[in-house]
N, C-alpha and C positions, 0 to 999 in steps of 0.2 A: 516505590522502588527507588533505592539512590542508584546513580546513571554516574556510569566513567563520564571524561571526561570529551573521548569521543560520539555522547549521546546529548541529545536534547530532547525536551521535551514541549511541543509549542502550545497554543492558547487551545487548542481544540483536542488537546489529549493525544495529541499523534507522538511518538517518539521514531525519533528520525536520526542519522548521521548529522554529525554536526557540521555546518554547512552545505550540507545538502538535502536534496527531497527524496532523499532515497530512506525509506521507512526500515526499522527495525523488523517491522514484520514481513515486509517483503526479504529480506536478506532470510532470517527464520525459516521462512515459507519455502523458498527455494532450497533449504539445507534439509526440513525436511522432506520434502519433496526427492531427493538424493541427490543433487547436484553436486557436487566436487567442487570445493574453495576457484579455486581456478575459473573454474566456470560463470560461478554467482559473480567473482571479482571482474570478469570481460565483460558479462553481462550491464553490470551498472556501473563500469567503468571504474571501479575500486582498487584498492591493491590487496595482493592476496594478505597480506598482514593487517588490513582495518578488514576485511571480512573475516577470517580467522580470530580477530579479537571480541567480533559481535558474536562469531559463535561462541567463543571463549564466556562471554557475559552472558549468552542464553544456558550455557551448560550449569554455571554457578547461579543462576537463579531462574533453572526450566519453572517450577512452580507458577514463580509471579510473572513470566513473560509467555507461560501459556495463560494464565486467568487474561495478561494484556491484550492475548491473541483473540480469544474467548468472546470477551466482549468487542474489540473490534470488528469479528465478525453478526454478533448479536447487533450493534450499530447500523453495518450495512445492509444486514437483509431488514432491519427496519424503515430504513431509509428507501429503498428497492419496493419494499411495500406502501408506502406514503404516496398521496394523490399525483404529488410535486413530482415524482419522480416515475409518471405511465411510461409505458413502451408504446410506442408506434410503431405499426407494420409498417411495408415497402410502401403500399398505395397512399396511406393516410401521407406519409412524406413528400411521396413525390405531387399529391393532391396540395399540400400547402406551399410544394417549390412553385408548382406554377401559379397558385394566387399572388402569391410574391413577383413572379415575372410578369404577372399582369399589373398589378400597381407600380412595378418601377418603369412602364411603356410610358 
């Protein structure tokens, strides 16, 4: 996908605003979600003119930044499923805060 000049794209496949860690697909997500420019722009502290532009670039290329969506979400729930990354209930937490509170006595 070529990216204006307000996008980047870093080492781990993420495209983001440029200079910040505000992701393409989060802006996306919220718009379609139905959030109103305005909102997404207070939201992550943007101006409504680089939020309306990111929309502007998902409308001229929905195709390739829904496949970008696609697989970011196939990423995540992989990673969500990976050993590295269990949930722990309330007890299991609160059982390893207090082993911790006993070794730093």
């Amino acid at each position: 996908m070529d990216l204006p000049d307000f996008l980047d794209e870093n080492e781990s496949g993420d495209i983001r605003i440029r200079g910040r860690r505000i992701g393409l697909y989060h802006v996306v997500e919220d718009f379609r979600g139905g959030k109103p420019v305005p909102e997404i722009a207070d939201d992550f502290e943007l101006s409504d003119a680089l939020v309306q532009a990111v929309i502007d670039f998902y409308h001229a290329h929905v195709g390739e930044v829904d496949a970008y969506m696609a697989e970011r979400d196939a990423e995540t729930e992989r990673l969500m499923k990976s050993p590295l990354c269990k949930t722990l209930d309330l007890a299991e937490l609160q059982r390893r805060f207090a082993v911790q509170q006993t070794k730093a006595v």
